[in-house]
N, C-alpha and C positions, 0 to 999 in steps of 0.2 A: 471284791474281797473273798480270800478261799474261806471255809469251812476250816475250825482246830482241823490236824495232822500230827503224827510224833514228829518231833523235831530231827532232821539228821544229826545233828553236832551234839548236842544235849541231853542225855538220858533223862526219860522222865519227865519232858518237858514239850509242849507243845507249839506249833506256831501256825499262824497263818499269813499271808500277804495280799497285797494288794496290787494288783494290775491297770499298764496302760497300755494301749494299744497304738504301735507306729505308723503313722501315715503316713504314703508314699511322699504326698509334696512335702510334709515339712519332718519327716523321717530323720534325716541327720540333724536338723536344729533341736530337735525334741530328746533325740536320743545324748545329746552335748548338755541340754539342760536339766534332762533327769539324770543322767551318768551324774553329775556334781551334785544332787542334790541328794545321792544316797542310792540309786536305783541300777537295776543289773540287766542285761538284754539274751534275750531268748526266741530267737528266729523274729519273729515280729511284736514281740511282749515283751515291757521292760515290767518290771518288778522288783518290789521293797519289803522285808520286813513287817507285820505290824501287828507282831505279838502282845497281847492287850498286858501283860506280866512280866514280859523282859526286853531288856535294848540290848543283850548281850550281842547280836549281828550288826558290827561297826563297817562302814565301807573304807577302804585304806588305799590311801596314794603314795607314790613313791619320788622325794625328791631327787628326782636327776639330775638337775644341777647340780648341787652339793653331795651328791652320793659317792661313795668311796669305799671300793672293795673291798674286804677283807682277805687275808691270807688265803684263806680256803674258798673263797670267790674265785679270786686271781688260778687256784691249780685247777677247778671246774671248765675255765675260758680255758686254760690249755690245750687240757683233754681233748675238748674239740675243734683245735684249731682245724684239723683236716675235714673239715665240715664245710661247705655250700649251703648258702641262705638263697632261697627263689622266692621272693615278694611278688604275687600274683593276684587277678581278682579275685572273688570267695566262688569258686565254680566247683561242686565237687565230683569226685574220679574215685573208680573201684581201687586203686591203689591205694587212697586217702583213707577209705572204710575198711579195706582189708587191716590196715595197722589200727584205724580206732579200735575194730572189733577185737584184735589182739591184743590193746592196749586194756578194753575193759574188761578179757577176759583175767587177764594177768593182775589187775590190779583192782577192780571193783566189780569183781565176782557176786551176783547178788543184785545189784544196785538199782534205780531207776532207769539207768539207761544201756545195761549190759543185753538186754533182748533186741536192739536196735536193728532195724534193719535197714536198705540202701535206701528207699525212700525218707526213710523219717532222716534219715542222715543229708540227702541231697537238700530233705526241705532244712534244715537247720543250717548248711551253709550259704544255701541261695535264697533260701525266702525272708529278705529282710530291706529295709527302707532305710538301715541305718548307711551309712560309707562303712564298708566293711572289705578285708581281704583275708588272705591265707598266707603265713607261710609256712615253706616243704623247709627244712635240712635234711641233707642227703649226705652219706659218706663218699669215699674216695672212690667206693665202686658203682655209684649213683646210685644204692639204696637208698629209699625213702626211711628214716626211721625217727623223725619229726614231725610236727604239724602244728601250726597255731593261727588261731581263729582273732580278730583282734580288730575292735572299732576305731577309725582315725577321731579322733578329737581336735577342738577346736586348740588343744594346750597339751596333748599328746597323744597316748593309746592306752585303748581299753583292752586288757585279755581276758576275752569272751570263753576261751575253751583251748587246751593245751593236751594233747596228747603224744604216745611215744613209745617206741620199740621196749615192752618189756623184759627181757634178755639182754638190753643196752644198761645194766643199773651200776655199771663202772662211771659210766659216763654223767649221770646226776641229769639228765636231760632238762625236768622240770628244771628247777632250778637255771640251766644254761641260756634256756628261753628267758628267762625274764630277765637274765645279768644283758643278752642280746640286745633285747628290748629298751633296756636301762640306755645304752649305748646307742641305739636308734635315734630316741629322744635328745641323749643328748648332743647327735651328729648334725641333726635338727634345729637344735636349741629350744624343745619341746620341755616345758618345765616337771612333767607330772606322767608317771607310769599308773594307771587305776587296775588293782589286783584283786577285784573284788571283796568278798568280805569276811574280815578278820572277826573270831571268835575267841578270846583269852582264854575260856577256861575248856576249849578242843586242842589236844594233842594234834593233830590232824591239820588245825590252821597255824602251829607256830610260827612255818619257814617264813610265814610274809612280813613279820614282825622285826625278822631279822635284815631286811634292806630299808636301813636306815641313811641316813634322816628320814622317815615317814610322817605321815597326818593320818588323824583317825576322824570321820565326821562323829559328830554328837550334836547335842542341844544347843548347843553355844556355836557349830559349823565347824569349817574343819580347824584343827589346834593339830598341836606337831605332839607328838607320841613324847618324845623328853617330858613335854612343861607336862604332861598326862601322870608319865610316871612318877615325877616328885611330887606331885600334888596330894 
């Protein structure tokens, strides 16, 4: 268990979590069984929430089966139709870190992880026991200007870490990645996109609220976001 922390999402508000550590032999069974039960993966560390005053950090999956674009979904998937997807192991390469570091420079100036450097980066793509890979999009000129980090599941994928050419913000990339993903799953017939964790009252976590049909876990386990909101 950490020590309080300010919280990121929540002014004023504090949190701590609890940690488990991935074993190589049973690495992927461990990381399938906590991934469901609310828990997030970090090179070899999963971790949960367990702010002794708030459950505002819900974990939230994404029905892919039953999921259905919306308008402005559908003109996102356009935009990059002239995109190339490379599904590879999670090995990483100075081109991979050259865009994260652009990406954190561009967009979470400040943050935990903007000081990053290749090592800590190499060990965050390859030091892990879960089944894990990367994928590249690349444009028509085989720039790299995608990447997403993302655990196989027993019932889909997890996105572990997503970044992206910030200069590209025509293109909605975040967002493209997980409409991609949606589509993976459901090429699969994989039931469940896991998008880590949704915060209502953060501006910051809305977009994930918006790929519906979703589940949110709570006390009762996962319930679908509808029967949540009339409730």
């Amino acid at each position: 268990m950490t020590i309080p922390a300010p919280c990121p999402y929540l002014k004023g508000r504090m949190e701590r979590k609890i940690f488990a550590q991935l074993d190589p032999i049973i690495g992927p069974y461990l990381n399938n069984y906590l991934t469901h039960s609310g828990f997030r993966r970090s090179q070899n560390v999963l971790y949960r929430p367990a702010c002794e005053d708030c459950q505002a950090c819900r974990s939230l999956r994404v029905s892919t089966i039953a999921f259905q674009p919306t308008t402005s979904m559908k003109r996102i998937v356009r935009k990059n139709k002239d995109l190339s997807a490379t599904l590879a192991p999670a090995l990483a390469t100075e081109e991979q870190f050259d865009l994260m570091s652009r990406y954190l420079k561009g967009r979470h100036m400040g943050g935990g992880m903007s000081e990053m450097d290749y090592a800590r980066y190499e060990m965050m793509v390859e030091e892990c026991a879960a089944e894990t890979q990367i994928v590249e999009y690349r444009n028509f000129d085989g720039k790299l200007i995608a990447c997403v980090l993302i655990d196989v599941l027993m019932d889909g994928y997890s996105m572990v870490y997503s970044f992206f050419d910030p200069e590209e913000r025509k293109r909605s990339l975040g967002h493209y990645m997980i409409l991609d993903h949606i589509e993976r799953c459901q090429a699969q017939e994989q039931p469940w996109l896991y998008l880590g964790y949704w915060v209502k009252e953060s501006p910051k976590m809305d977009y994930k609220a918006k790929y519906r049909p979703c589940q949110i876990l709570g006390v009762y386990g996962w319930q679908d976001m509808e029967s949540i909101d009339e409730a």
